[in-house]
MARDREN-995829 format. One record per atom (N, C-alpha, C): residue in three letters; atom name; x, z, y. Coordinates in nm, 4 decimals, padded with zeros to 6 digits, always signed. Each point is the difference from the previous one (the first is absolute). Last residue first. Example, Ala and Ser with C-alpha at 12.3 -4.5 7.8 and 13.67 -1.06 7.14 Angstrom:
+-------+------+----------+----------+----------+
: torgu : banu :       c1 :       c3 :       c2 :
+-------+------+----------+----------+----------+
:   ser :    N : +01.2850 : +00.7080 : -00.2250 :
:   ser :   CA : +00.0820 : +00.0060 : +00.1190 :
:   ser :    C : -00.0770 : +00.0730 : +00.1090 :
:   ala :    N : +00.0290 : -00.0070 : -00.5720 :
:   ala :   CA : -00.0890 : +00.0000 : +00.1190 :
:   ala :    C : +00.0900 : +00.0000 : +00.1200 :
+-------+------+----------+----------+----------+
# end
This chain:
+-------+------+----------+----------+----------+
: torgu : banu :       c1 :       c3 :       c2 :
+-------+------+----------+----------+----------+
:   unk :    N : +01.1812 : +01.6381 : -01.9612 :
:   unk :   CA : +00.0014 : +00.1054 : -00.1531 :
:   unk :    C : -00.1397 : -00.0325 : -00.0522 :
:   unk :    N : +00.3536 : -00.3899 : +00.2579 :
:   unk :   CA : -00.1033 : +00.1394 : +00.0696 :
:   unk :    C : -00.0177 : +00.0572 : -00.1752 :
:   unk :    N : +00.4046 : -00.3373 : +00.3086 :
:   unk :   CA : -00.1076 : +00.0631 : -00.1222 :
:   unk :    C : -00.0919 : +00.1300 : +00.0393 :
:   unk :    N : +00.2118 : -00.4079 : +00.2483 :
:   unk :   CA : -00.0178 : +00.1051 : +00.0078 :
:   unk :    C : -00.0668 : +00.0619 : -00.0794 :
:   unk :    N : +00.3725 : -00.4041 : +00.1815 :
:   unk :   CA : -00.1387 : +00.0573 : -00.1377 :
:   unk :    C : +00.0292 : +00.1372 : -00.0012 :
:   unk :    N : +00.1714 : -00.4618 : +00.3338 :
:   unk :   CA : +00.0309 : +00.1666 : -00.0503 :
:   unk :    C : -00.1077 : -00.0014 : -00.0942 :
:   unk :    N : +00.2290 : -00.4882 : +00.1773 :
:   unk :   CA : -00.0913 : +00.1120 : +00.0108 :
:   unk :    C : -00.0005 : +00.0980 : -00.0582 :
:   unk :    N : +00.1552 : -00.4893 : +00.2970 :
:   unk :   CA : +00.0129 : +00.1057 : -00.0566 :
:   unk :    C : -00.0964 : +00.0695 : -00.0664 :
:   unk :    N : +00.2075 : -00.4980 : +00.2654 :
:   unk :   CA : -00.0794 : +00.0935 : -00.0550 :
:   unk :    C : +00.0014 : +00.1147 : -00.1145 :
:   unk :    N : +00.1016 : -00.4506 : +00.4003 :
:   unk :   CA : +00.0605 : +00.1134 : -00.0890 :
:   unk :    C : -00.1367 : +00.0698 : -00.0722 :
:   unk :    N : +00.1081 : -00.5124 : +00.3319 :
:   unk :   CA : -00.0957 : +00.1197 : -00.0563 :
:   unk :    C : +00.1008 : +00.0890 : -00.1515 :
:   unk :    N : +00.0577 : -00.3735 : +00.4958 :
:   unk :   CA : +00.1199 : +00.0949 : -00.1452 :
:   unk :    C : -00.1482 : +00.0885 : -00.0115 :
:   unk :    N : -00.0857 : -00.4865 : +00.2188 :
:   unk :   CA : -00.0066 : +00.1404 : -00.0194 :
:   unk :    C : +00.0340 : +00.0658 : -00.1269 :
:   unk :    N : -00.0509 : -00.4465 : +00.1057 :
:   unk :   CA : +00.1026 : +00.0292 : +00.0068 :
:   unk :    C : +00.0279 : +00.1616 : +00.0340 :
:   unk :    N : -00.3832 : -00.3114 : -00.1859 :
:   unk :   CA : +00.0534 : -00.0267 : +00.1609 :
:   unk :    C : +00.0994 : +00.0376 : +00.0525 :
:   unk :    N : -00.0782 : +00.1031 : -00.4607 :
:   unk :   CA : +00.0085 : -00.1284 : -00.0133 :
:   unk :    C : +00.0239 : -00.0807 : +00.1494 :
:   unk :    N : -00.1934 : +00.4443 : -00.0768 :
:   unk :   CA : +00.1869 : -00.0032 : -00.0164 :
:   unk :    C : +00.0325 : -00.1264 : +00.0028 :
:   unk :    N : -00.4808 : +00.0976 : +00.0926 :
:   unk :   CA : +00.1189 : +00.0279 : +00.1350 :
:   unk :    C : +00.1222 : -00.0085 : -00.0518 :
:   unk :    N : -00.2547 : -00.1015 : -00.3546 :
:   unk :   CA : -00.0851 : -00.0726 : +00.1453 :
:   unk :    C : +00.1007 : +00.0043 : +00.1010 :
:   unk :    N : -00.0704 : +00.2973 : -00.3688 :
:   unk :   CA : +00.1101 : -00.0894 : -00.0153 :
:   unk :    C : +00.0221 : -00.0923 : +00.1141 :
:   unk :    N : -00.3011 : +00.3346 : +00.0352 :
:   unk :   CA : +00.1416 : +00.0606 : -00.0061 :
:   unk :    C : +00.0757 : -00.1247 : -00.0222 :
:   unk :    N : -00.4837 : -00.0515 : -00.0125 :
:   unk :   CA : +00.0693 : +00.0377 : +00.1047 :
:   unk :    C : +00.1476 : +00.0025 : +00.0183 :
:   unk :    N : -00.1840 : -00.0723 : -00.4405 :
:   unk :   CA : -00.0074 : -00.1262 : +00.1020 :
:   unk :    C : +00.0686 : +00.0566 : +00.1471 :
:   unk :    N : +00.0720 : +00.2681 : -00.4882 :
:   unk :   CA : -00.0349 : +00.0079 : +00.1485 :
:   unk :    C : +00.0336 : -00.1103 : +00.1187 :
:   unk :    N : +00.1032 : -00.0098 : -00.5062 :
:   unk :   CA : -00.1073 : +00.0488 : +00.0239 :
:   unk :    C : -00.0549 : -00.0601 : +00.1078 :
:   unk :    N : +00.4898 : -00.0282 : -00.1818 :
:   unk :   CA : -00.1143 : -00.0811 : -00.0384 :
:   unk :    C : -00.1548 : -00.0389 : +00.0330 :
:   unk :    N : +00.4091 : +00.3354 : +00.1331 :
:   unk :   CA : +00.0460 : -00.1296 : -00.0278 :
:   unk :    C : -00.0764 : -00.1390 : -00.0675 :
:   unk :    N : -00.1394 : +00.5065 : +00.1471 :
:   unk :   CA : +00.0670 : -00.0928 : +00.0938 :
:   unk :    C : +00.0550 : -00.0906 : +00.0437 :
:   unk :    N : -00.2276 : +00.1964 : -00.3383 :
:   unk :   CA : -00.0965 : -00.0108 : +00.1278 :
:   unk :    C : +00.0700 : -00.0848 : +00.0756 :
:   unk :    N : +00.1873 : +00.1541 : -00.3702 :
:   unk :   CA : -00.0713 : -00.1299 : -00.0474 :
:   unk :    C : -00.0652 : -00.0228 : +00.1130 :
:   unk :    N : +00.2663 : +00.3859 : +00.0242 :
:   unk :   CA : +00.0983 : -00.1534 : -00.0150 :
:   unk :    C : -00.1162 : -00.0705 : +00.0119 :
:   unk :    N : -00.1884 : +00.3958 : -00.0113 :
:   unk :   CA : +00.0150 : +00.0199 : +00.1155 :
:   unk :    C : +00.0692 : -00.1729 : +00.0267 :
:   unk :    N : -00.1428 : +00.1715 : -00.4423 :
:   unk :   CA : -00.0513 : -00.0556 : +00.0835 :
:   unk :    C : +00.0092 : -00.0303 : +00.1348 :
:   unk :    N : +00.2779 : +00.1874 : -00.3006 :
:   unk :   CA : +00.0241 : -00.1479 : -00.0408 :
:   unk :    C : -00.1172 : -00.0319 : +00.0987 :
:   unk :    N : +00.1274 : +00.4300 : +00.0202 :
:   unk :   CA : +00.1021 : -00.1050 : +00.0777 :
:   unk :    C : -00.0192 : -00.1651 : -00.0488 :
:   unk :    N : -00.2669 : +00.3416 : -00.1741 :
:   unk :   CA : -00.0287 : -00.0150 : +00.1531 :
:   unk :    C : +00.1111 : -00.0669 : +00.0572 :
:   unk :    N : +00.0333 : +00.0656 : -00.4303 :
:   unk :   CA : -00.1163 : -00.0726 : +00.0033 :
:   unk :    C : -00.0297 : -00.0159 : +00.1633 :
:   unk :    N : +00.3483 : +00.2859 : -00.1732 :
:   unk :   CA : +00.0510 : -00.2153 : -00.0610 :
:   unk :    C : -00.1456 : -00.0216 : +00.0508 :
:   unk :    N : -00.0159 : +00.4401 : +00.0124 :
:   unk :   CA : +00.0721 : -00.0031 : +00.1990 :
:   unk :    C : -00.0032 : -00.1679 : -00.0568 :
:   unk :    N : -00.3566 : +00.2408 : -00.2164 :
:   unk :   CA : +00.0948 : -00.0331 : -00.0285 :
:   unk :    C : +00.0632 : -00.0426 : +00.1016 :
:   unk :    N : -00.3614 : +00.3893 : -00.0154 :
:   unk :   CA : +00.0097 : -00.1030 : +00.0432 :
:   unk :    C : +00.1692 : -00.0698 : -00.0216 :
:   unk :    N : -00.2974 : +00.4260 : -00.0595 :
:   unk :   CA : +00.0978 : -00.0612 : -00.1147 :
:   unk :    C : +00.0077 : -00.1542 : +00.0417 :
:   unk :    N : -00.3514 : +00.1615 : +00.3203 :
:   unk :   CA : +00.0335 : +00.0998 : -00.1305 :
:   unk :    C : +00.0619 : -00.1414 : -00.0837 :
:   unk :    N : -00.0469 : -00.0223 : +00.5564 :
:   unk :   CA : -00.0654 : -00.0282 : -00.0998 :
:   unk :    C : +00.0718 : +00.1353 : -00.1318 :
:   unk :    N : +00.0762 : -00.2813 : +00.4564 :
:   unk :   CA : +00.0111 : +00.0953 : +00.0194 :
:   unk :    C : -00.1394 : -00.0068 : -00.1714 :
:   unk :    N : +00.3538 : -00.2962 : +00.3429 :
:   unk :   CA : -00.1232 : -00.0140 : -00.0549 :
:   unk :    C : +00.0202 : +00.1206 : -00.1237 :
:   unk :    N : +00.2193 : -00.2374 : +00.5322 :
:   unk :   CA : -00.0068 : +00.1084 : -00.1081 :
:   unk :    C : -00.1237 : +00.0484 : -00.0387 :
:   unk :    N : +00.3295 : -00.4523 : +00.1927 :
:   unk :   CA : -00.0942 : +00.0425 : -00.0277 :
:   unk :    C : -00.0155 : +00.1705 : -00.0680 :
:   unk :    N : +00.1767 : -00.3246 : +00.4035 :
:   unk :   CA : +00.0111 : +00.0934 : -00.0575 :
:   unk :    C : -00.0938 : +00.0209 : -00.0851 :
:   unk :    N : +00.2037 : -00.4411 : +00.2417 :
:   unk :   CA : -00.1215 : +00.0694 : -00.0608 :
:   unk :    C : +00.0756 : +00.1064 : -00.0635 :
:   unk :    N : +00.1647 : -00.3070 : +00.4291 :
:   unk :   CA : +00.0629 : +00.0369 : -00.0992 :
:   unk :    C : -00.1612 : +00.1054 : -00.0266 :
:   unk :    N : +00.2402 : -00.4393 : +00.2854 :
:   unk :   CA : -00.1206 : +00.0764 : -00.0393 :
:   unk :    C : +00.0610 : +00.0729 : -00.0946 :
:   unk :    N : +00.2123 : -00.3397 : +00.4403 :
:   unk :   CA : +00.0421 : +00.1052 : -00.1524 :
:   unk :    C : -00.1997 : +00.0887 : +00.0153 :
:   unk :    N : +00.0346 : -00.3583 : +00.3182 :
:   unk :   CA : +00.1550 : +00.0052 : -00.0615 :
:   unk :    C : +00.0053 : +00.0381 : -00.1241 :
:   unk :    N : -00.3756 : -00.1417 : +00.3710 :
:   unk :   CA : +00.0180 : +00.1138 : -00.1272 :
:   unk :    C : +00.1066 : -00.1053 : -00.0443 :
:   unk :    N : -00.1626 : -00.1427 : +00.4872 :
:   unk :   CA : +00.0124 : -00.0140 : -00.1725 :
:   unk :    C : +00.0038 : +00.1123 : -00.0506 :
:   unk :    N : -00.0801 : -00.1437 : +00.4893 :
:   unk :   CA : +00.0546 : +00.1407 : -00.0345 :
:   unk :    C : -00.0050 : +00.0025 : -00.1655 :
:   unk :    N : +00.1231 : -00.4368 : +00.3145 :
:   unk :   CA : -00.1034 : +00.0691 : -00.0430 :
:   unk :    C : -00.0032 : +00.1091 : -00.0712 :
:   unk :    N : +00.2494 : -00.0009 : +00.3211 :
:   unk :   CA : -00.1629 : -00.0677 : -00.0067 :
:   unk :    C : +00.0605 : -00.1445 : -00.0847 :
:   unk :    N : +00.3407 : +00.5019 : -00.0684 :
:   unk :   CA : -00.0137 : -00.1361 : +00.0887 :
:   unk :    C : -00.1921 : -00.0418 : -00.0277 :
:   unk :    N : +00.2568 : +00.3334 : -00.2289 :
:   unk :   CA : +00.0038 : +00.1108 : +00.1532 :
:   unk :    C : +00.0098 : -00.1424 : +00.0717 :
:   unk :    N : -00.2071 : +00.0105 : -00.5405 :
:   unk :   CA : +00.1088 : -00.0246 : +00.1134 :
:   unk :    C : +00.0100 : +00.0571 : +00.1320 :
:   unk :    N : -00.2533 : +00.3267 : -00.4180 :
:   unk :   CA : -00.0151 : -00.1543 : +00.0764 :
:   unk :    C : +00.1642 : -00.0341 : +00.1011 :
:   unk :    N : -00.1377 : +00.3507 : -00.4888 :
:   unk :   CA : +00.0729 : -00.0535 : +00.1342 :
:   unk :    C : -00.0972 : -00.0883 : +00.0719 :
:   unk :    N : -00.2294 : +00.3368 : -00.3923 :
:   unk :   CA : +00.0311 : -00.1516 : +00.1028 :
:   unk :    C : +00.1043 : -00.0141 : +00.0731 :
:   unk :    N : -00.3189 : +00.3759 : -00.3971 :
:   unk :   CA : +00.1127 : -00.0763 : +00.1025 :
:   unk :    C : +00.0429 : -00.0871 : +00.0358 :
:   unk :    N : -00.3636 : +00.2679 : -00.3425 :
:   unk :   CA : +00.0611 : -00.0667 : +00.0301 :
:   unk :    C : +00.0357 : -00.0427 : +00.1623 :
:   unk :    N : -00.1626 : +00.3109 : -00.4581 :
:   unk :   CA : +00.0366 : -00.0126 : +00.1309 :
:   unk :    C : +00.1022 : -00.1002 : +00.0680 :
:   unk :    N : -00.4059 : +00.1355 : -00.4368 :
:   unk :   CA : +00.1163 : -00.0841 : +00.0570 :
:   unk :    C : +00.0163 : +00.0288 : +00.1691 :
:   unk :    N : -00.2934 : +00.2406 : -00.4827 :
:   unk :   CA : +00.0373 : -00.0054 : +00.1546 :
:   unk :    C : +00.1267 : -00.1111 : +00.0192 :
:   unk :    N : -00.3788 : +00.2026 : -00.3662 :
:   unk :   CA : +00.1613 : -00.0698 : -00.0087 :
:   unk :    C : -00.0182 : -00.0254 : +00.1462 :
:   unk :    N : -00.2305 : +00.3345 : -00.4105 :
:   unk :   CA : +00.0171 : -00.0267 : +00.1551 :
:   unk :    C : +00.1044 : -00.0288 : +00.0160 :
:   unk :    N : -00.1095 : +00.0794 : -00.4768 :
:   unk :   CA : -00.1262 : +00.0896 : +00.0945 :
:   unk :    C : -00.0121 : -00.0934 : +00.1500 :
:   unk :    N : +00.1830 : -00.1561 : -00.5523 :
:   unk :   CA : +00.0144 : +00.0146 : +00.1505 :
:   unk :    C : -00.1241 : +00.0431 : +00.0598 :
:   unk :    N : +00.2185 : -00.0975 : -00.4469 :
:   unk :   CA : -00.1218 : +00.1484 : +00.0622 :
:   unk :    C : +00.0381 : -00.0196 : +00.1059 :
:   unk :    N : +00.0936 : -00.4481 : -00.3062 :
:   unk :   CA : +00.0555 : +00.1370 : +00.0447 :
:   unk :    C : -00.0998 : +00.0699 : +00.0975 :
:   unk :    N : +00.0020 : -00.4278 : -00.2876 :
:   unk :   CA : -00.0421 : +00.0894 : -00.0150 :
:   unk :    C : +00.0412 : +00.1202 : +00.0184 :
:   unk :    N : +00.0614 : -00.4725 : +00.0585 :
:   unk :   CA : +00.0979 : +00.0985 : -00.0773 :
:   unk :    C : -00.0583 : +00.1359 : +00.0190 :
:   unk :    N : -00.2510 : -00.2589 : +00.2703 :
:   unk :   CA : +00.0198 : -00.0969 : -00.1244 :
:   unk :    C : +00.0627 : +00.0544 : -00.0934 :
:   unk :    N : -00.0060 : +00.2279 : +00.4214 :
:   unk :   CA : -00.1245 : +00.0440 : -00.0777 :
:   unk :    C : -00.0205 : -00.0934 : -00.1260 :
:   unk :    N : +00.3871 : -00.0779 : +00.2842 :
:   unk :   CA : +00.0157 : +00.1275 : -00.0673 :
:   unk :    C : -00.1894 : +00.0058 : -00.0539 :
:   unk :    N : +00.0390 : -00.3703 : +00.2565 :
:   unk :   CA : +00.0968 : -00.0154 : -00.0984 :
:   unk :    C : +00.0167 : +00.1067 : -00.0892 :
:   unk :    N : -00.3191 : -00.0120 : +00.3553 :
:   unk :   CA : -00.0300 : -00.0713 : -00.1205 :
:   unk :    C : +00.1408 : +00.0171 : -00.0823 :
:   unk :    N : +00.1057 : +00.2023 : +00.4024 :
:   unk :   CA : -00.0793 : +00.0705 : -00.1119 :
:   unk :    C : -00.0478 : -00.0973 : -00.1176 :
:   unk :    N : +00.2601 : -00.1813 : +00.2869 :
:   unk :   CA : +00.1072 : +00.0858 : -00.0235 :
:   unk :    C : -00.1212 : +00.1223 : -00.1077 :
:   unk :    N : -00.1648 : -00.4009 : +00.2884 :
:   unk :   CA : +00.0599 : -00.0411 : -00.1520 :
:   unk :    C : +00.0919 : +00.0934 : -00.0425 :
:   unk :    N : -00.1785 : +00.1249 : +00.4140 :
:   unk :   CA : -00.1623 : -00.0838 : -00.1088 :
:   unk :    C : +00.0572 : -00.0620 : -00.1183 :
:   unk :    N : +00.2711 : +00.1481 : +00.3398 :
:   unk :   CA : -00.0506 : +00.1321 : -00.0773 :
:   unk :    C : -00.1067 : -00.0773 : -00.0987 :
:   unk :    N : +00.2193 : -00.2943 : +00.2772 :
:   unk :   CA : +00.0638 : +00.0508 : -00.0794 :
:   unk :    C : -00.0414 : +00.1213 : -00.1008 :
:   unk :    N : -00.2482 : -00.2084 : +00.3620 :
:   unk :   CA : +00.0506 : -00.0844 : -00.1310 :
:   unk :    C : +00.0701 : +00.0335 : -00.0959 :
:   unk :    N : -00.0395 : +00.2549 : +00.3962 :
:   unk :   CA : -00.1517 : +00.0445 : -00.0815 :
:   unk :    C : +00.0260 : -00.1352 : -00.1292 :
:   unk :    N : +00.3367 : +00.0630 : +00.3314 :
:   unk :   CA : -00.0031 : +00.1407 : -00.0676 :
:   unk :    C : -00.1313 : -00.0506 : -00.1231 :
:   unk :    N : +00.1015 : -00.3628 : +00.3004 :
:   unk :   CA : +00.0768 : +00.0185 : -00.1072 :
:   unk :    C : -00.0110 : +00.1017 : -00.0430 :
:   unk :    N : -00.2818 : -00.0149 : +00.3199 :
:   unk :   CA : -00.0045 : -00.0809 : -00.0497 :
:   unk :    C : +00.1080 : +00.0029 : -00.1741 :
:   unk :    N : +00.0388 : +00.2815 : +00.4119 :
:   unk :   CA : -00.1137 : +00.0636 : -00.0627 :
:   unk :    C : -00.0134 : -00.1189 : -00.1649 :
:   unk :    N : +00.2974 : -00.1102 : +00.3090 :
:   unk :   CA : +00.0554 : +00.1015 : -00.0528 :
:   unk :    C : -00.1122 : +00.0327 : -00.0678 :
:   unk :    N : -00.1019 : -00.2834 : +00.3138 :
:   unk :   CA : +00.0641 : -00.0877 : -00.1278 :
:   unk :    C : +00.0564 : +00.1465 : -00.0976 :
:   unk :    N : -00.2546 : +00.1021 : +00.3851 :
:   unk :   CA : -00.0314 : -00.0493 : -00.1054 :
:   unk :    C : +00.0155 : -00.0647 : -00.1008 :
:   unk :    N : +00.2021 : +00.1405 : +00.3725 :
:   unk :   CA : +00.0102 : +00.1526 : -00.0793 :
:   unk :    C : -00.0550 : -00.0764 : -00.1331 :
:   unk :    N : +00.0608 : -00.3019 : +00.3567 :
:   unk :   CA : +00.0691 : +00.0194 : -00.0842 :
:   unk :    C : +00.0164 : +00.1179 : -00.1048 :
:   unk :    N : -00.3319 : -00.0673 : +00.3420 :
:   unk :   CA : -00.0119 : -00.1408 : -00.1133 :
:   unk :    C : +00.0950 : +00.0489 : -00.0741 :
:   unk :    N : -00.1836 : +00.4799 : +00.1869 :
:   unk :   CA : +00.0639 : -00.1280 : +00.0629 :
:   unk :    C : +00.0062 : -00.1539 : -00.0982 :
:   unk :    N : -00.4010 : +00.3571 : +00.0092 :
:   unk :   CA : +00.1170 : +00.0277 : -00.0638 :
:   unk :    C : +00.0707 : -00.1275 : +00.0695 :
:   unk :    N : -00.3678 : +00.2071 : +00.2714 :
:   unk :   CA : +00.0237 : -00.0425 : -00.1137 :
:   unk :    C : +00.1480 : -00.0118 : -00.0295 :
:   unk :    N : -00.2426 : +00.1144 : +00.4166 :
:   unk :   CA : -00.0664 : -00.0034 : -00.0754 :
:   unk :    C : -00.0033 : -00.0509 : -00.1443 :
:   unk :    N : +00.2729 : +00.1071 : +00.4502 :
:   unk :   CA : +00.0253 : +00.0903 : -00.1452 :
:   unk :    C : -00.1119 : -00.0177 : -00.0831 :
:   unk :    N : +00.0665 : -00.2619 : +00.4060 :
:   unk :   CA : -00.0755 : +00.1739 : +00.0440 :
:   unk :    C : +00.0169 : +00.0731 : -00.1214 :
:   unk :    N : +00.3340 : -00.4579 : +00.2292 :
:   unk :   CA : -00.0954 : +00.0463 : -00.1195 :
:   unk :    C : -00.0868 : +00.1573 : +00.0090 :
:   unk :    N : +00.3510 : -00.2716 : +00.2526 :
:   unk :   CA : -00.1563 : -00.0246 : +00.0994 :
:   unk :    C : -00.0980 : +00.0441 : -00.1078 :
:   unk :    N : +00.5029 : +00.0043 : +00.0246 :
:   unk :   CA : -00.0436 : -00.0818 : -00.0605 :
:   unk :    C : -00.1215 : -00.0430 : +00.0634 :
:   unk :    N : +00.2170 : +00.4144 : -00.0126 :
:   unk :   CA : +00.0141 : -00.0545 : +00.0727 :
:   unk :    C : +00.0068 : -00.1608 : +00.0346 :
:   unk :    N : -00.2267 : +00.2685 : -00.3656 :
:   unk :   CA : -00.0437 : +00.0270 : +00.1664 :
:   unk :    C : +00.0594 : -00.0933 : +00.0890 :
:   unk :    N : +00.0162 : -00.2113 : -00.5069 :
:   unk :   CA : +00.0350 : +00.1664 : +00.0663 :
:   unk :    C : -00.0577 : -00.0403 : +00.1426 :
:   unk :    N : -00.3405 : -00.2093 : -00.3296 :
:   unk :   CA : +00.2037 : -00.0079 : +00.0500 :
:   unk :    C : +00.0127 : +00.1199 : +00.0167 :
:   unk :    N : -00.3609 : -00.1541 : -00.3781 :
:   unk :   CA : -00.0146 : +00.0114 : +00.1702 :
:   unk :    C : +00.1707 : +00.0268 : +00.0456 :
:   unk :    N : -00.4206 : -00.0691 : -00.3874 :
:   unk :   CA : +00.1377 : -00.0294 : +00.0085 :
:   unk :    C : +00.0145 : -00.0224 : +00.1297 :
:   unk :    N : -00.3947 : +00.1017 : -00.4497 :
:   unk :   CA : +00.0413 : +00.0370 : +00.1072 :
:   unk :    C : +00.1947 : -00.0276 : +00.0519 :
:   unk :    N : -00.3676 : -00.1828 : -00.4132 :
:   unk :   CA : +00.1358 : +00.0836 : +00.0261 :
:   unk :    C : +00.0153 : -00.0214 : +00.1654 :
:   unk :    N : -00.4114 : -00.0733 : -00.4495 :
:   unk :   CA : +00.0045 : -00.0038 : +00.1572 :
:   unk :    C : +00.1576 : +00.1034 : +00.0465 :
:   unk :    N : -00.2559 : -00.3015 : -00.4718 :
:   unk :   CA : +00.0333 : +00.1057 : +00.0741 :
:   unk :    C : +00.0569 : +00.0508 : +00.1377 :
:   unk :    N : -00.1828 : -00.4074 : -00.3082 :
:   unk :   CA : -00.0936 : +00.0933 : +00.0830 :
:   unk :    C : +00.0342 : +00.1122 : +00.0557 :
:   unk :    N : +00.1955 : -00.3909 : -00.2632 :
:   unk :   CA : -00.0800 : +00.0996 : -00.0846 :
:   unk :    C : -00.0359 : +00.1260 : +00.0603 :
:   unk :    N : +00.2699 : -00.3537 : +00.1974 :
:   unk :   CA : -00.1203 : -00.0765 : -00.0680 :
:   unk :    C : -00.0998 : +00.1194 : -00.1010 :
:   unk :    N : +00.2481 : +00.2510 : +00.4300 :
:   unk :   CA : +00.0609 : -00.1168 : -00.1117 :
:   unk :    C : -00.0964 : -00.0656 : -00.0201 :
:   unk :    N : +00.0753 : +00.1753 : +00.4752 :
:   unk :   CA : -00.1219 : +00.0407 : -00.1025 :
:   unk :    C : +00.0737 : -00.1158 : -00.1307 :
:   unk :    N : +00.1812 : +00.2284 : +00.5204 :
:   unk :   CA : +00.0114 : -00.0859 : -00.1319 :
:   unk :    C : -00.1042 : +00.0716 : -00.1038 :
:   unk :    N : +00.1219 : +00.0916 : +00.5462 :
:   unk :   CA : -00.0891 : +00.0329 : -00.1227 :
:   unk :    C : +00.0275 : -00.1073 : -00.0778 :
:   unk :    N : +00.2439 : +00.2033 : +00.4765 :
:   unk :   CA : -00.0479 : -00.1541 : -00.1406 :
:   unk :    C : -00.0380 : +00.0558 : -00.0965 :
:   unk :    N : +00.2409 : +00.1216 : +00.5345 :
:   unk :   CA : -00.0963 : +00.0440 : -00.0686 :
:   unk :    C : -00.0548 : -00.0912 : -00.1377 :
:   unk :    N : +00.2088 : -00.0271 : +00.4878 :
:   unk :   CA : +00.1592 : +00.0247 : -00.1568 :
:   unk :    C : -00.0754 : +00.0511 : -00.1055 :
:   unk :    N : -00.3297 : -00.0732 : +00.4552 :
:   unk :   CA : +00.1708 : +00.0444 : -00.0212 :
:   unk :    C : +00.0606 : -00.0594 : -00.1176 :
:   unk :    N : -00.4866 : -00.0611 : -00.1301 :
:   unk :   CA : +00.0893 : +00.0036 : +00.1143 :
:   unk :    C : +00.1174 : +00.0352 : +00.0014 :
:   unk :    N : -00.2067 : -00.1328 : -00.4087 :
:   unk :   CA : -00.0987 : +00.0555 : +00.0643 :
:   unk :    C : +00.0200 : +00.0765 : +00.1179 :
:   unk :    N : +00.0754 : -00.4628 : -00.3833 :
:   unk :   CA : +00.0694 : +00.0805 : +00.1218 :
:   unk :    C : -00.1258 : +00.1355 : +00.0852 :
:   unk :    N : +00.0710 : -00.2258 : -00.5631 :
:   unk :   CA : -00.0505 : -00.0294 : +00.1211 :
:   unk :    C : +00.0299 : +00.1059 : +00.1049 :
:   unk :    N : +00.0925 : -00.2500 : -00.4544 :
:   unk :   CA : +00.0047 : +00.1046 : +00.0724 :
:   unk :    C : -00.0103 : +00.0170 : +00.1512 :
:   unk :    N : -00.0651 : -00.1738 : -00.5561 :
:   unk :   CA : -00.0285 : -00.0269 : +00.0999 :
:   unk :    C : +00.0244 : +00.1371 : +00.0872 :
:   unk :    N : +00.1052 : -00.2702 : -00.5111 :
:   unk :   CA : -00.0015 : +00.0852 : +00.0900 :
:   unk :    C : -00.0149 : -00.0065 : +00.1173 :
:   unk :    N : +00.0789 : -00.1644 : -00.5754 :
:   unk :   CA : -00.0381 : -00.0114 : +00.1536 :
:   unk :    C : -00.0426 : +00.1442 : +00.0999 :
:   unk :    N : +00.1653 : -00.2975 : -00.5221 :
:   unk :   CA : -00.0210 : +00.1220 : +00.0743 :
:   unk :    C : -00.0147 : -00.0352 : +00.1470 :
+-------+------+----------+----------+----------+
# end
């Protein structure tokens, strides 16, 4: 995998992956940033949310559950020292579907997190406390 990112003034960076897509990334103001993008570290959050969701549905659509819409919310400590690390993460998930088994979504939510999700494991293994949760929301 690969990636390139390139500076586009102030506190300003465009990253383009190997597969062409283009992520905007810029500081805070008082920083020298103009708000043109999502911050680096929001992006690790974004990062682990979207690894994780990407094996939290394959998993339930394998077991064959009616899932409509799965959402993860996810959270970060960082240290109050440089370097500003992530401490604690924590995934919310709530996945929202018909007659949905709570053993099946809790088994996928485990397998993401203990087997699955490169991201996620990635940072616990660096020593980040990762948690994780999730609700079910049945529908009619």
């Amino acid at each position: 995998m690969k990636a390139q990112v390139k500076w586009g003034g102030n506190v300003h960076f465009v990253a383009t992956t190997g597969t062409g897509h283009t992520i905007a990334m810029d500081g805070p103001e008082e920083k020298g940033g103009e708000n043109l993008g999502a911050r680096p570290m929001e992006l690790m959050l974004v990062a682990v949310g979207g690894c994780s969701s990407y094996d939290v549905i394959g998993i339930l659509q394998k077991s064959r559950q009616d899932v409509e819409s799965c959402e993860v919310f996810v959270e970060g400590e960082r240290a109050d020292a440089v370097p500003a690390v992530y401490t604690k993460m924590h995934l919310k998930f709530v996945v929202s579907g018909r007659k949905l088994k709570e053993s099946q979504v809790k088994k996928a939510v485990s397998l993401s997190a203990e087997k699955y999700c490169s991201a996620s494991i990635m940072l616990q293994e660096a020593g980040v406390e990762m948690t994780h949760s999730y609700e079910i929301v049945e529908l009619d």
